[in-house]
Structure formats: structure tokens, C-alpha cells
C-alpha positions as CSV (number, residue, x, y, z in Angstrom):
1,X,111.7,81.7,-116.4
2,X,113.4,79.9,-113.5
3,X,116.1,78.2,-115.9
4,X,117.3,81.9,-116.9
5,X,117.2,83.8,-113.3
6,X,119.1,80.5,-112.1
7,X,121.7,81.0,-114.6
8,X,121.9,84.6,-114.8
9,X,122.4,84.6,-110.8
10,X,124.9,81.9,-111.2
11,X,127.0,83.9,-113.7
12,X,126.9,87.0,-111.9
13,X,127.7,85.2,-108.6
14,X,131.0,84.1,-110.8
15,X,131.7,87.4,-112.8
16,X,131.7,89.4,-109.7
17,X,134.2,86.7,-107.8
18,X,136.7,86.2,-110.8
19,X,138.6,83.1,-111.1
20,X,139.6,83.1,-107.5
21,X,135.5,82.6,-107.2
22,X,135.7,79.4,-109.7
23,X,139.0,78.3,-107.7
24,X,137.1,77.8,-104.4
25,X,134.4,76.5,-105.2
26,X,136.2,74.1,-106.8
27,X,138.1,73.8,-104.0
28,X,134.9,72.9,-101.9
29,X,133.8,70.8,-104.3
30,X,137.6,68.5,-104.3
31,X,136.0,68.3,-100.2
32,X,133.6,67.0,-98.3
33,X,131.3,70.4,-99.0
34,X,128.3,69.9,-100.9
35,X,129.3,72.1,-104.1
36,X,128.7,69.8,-107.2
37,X,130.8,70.9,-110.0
38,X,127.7,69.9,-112.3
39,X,126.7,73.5,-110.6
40,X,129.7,75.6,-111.3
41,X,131.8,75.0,-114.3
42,X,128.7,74.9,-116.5
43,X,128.4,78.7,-115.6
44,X,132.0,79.0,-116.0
45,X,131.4,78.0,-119.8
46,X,128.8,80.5,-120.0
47,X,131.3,83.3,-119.1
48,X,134.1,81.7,-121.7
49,X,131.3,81.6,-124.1
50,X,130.5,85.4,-123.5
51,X,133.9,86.6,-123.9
52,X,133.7,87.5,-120.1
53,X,136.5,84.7,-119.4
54,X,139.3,83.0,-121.4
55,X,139.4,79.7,-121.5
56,X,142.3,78.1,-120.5
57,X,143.0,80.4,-117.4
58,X,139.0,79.4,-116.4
59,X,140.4,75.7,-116.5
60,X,143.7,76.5,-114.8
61,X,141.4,78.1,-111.7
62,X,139.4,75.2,-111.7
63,X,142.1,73.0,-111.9
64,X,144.2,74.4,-109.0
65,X,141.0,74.7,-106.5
66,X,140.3,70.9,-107.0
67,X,144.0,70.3,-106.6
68,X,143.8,72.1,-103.3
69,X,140.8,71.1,-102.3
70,X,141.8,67.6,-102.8
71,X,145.1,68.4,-100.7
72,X,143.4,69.1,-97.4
73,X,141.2,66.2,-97.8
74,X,144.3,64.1,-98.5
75,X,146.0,66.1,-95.0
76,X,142.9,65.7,-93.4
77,X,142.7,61.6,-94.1
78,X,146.6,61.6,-93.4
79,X,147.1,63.7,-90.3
80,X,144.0,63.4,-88.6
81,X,142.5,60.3,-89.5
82,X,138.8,59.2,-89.8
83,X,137.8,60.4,-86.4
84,X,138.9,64.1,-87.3
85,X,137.2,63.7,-90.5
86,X,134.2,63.3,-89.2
87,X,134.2,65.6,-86.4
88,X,135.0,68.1,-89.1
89,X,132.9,66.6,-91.6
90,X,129.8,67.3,-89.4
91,X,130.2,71.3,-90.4
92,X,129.9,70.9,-93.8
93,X,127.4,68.2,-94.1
94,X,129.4,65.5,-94.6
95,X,127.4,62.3,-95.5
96,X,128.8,59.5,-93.5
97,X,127.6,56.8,-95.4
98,X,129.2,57.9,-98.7
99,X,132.5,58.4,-96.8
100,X,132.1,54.8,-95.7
101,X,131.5,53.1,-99.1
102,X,134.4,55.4,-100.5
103,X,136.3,53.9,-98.3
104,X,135.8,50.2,-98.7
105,X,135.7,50.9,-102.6
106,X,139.4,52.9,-102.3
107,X,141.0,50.2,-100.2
108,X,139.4,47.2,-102.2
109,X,141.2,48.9,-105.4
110,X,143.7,51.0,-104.6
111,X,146.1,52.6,-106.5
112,X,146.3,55.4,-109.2
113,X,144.2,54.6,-111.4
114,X,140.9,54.3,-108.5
115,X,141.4,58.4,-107.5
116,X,142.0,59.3,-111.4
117,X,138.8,57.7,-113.0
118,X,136.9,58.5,-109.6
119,X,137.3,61.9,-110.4
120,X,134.6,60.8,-113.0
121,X,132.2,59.6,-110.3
122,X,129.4,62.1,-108.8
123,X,129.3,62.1,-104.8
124,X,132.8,59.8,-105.0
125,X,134.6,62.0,-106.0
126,X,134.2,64.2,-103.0
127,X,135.5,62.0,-100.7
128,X,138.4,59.8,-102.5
129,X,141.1,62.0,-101.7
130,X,140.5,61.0,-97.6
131,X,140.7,57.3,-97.8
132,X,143.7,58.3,-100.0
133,X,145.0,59.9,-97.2
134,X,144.2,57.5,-94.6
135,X,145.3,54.3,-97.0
136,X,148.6,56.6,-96.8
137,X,148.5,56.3,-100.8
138,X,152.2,58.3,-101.8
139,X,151.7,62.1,-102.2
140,X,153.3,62.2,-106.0
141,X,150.8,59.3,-107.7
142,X,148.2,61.2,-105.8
143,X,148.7,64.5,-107.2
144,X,149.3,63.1,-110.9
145,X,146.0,61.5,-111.2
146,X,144.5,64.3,-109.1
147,X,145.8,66.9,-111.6
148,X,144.8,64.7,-114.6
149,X,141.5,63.6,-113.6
150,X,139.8,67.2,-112.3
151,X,141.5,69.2,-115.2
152,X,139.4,66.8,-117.6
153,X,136.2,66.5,-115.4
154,X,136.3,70.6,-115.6
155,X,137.5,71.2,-119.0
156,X,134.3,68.4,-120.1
157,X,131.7,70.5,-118.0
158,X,133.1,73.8,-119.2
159,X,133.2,72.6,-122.8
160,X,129.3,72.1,-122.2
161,X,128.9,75.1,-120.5
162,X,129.9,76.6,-123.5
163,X,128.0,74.6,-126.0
164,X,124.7,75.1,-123.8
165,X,125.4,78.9,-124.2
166,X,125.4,79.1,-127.9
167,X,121.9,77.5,-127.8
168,X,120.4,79.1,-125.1
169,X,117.6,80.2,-127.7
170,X,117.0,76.7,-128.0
171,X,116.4,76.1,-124.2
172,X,114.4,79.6,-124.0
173,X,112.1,78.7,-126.7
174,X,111.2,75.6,-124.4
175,X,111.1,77.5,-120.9
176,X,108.5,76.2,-119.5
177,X,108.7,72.6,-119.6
178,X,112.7,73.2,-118.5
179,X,111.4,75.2,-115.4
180,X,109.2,72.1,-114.7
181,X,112.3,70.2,-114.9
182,X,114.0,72.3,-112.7
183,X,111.3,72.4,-110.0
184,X,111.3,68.4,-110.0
185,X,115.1,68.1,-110.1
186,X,115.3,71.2,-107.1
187,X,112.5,69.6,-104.8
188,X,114.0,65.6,-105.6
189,X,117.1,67.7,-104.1
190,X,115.6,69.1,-101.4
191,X,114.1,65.8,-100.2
192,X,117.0,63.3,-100.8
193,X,119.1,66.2,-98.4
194,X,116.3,66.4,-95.5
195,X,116.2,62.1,-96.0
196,X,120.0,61.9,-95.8
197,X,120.4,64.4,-92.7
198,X,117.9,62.4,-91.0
199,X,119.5,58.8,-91.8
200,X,122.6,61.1,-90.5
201,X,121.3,61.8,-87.0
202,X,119.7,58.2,-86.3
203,X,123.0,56.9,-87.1
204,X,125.0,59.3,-84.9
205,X,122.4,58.7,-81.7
206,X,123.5,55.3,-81.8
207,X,125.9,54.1,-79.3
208,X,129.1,54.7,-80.7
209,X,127.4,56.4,-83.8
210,X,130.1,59.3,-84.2
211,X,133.3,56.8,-84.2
């Protein structure tokens, strides 16, 4: 069963790293890294749900690795600007076209309330702290809806984590048609990343392409 080795790799991946393991990846998922907490916290349920993990420390690790995650993408957008962030950006995949329409999204609505519920938001919420930075937003607002938003975000995906635990029965009685689900979802993956690298380079070829 795909579904199973998947998850069992996942879990052991986290056991064997701790919370420290759960705080950097969350950490790389608050950046411009492609580590989608859809992929982590999930798995982090599934250690709470074990008895492996408590629960609120699990949330506090996640919590603090988005907050610092968050932080040097804020310093990053602050200190060094676009042009940095994308000649950093380039080593960990950074997607310059989502950067660019997190940007015009952040500075059309600024304020508090556009980083807290973008938190919400897949792929957005990787990038909002830079434009944050940039659009010098003030450090203190930043942080509050920073804090607020992720510790929800995780604590929801955890929560299901731990629900989709206490049926795994339910999703091994059905394993085949989830490994075919899987498969589709893993190679719809593959190909949106190998079409988005690609858009990537033609862009950057261009004259002026990595301004």
C-alpha cells in the first residue's frame, strides 16, 4: 500500500527528529521552500494520536518554526529587498510568479488582517511575509497575526491528523483506490513542478528576466 509506506516513512522521518524536526519544517514551510504543511502536521497528528507526542508542545514546535520561518522572510523582504529575494529564492525553488501576485495582492490590501487570513491560503502563504517586509508593514502587527494565524492553520491540520489516525482502518480497508489517488495527485505534482521550473527559466532568459 503506497498510502501506508508514505505515512509510516513520514512518521518515522518525524519521530526520529523530535519536535525540533516539526519546528523546521515548519520553518521552511513559513519560506519560500517548497514544504507544504498539508505534508507535515498531518503526520504530526499521527504521532499525538499514538501517544508518541503531546499535543500542545507538537503545536507550540509548529508554531515557533512558522514564526521563525516567517521572520527571515520578513528580514529577507526588509533588509535585502526583492532583488536579494530572488537571488536567494532561486536555491530553493522559489516560484517567481507567485511571489509577484503575492505582492500586488499584499500591497492592494495591506494591513493585518491580509498576512493573518493568508496564512489560510496554500502557496500564499509562503511568500506573504516578504512583501510584508518590503511594504515595511511594522514588526509587532506582523508577528500578532503571524502567531495567530499559523498556530490555527497547524492546530486545524494536526487536529486532522489525528482524526485520520483513529480511522486508518477505514482508509486501509479502501487501499487500493487511495494508492490510485495518490499516484494521480504525486504525478499531477510532478508535472505542475517540471511546467513551473520551465515557465521559470524562459522568464529568467529574458532580458532583464532576473530583476
Amino acid at each position: 500500500m503506497i498510502t501506508e509506506w508514505i505515512a509510516d516513512l513520514a512518521v518515522q522521518v518525524l519521530d526520529a527528529t523530535g519536535y525540533l524536526g516539526a519546528a523546521l519544517l515548519m520553518a521552511l514551510e513559513s519560506m519560500i521552500a517548497p514544504v507544504p504543511s498539508e505534508a507535515v502536521m498531518p503526520f504530526v497528528g499521527f504521532l499525538v494520536a499514538d501517544g508518541k507526542w503531546s499535543f500542545w508542545p507538537a503545536v507550540l514546535a509548529a508554531s515557533l518554526g512558522s514564526l521563525v520561518g516567517s521572520l527571515i522572510s520578513y528580514a529577507m523582504g526588509y533588509y535585502g529587498g526583492r532583488p536579494f529575494v530572488l537571488k536567494v529564492g532561486k536555491y530553493l525553488l522559489l516560484n517567481r510568479h507567485d511571489l509577484e501576485w503575492t505582492e500586488r495582492f499584499f500591497h492592494e490590501n495591506r494591513g493585518i488582517w491580509t498576512v493573518f487570513f493568508c496564512r489560510f491560503i496554500p502557496v500564499v502563504r509562503h511568500f506573504i511575509s516578504i512583501p510584508a517586509g518590503t511594504g515595511r508593514m511594522p514588526l509587532m502587527p506582523f508577528l500578532v497575526a503571524t502567531v495567530t494565524g499559523a498556530s490555527i492553520w497547524n492546530t486545524f491540520l494536526l487536529v486532522c491528523g489525528i482524526k485520520l489516525r483513529e480511522h486508518w482502518h477505514v482508509v486501509q480497508q479502501y487501499s487500493h483506490q487511495v494508492d490510485i489517488v495518490v499516484v494521480v495527485l504525486l504525478l499531477a505534482g510532478a508535472v505542475w513542478f517540471y511546467y513551473s521550473r520551465r515557465q521559470r527559466a524562459a522568464v529568467d532568459s529574458l532580458p532583464g528576466g532576473e530583476g
